[in-house]
C-alpha positions in Angstrom: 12.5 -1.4 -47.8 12.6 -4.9 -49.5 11.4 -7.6 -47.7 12.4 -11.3 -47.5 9.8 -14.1 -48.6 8.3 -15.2 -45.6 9.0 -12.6 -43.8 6.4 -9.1 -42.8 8.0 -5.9 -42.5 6.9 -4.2 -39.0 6.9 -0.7 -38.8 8.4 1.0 -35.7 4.7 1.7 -34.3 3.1 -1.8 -34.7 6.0 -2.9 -32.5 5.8 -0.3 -29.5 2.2 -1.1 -29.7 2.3 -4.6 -29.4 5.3 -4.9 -26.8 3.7 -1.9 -24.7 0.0 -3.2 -24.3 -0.2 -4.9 -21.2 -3.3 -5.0 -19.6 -4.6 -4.2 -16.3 -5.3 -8.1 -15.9 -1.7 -8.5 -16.0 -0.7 -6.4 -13.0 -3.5 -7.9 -10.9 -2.0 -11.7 -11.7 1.3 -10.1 -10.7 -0.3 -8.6 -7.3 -1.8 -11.5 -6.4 0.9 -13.7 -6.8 3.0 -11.9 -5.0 0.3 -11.4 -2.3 1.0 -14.9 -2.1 4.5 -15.5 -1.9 4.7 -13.0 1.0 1.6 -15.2 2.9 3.2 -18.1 2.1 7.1 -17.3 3.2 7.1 -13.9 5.1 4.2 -14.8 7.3 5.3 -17.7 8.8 9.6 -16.8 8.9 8.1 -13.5 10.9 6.2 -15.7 13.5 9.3 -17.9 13.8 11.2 -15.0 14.5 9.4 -13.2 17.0 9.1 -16.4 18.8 12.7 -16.4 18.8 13.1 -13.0 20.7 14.1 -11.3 17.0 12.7 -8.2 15.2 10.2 -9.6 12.1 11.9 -7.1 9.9 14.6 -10.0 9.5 11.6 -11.2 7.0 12.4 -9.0 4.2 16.1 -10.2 4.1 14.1 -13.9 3.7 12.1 -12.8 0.6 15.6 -11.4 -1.1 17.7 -14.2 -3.2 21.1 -15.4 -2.2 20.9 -12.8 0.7 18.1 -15.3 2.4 21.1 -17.7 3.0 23.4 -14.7 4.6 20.2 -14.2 6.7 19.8 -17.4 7.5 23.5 -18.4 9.0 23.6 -15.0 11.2 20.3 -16.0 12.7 21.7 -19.4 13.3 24.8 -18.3 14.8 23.6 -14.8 16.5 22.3 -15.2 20.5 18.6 -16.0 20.8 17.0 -13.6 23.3 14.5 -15.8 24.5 16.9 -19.0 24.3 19.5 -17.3 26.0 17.3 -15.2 28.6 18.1 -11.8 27.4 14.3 -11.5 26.1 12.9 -7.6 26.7 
């Protein structure tokens, strides 16, 4: 194959080697930042929730994009248990 000044042929295998190597660091830095996120959003939207007479589960609809707003204007509009005095 002819290559163009400035320019290094890669073979097929130095490619899927580079792209493909990622380390075990990597994950772990993923991990704990999403460790994170979840402390730092789903902990305290769960609290709120409960305290509102609703099941925490409605967290996980918080940590989703674009359906965290849907979320959000059903809980505003939907009866409050422990507002409205239907608490279990």
């Amino acid at each position: 194959m002819a290559s163009v000044e400035g320019f290094r042929h890669v073979s097929r295998d130095d490619r899927e080697v580079r792209m493909g190597s990622v380390s075990i660091y990597h994950w772990l830095v993923v991990l704990v930042a999403l460790g994170l996120i979840l402390l730092a959003v789903g902990f305290p939207v769960a609290r709120i929730l409960k305290r509102m007479g609703l099941s925490p589960w409605w967290t996980v609809l918080a940590l989703i994009p674009y359906l965290n707003v849907v979320a959000l204007w059903i809980v505003a509009f939907v009866r409050w248990p422990k507002v409205d005095g239907d608490a279990v």
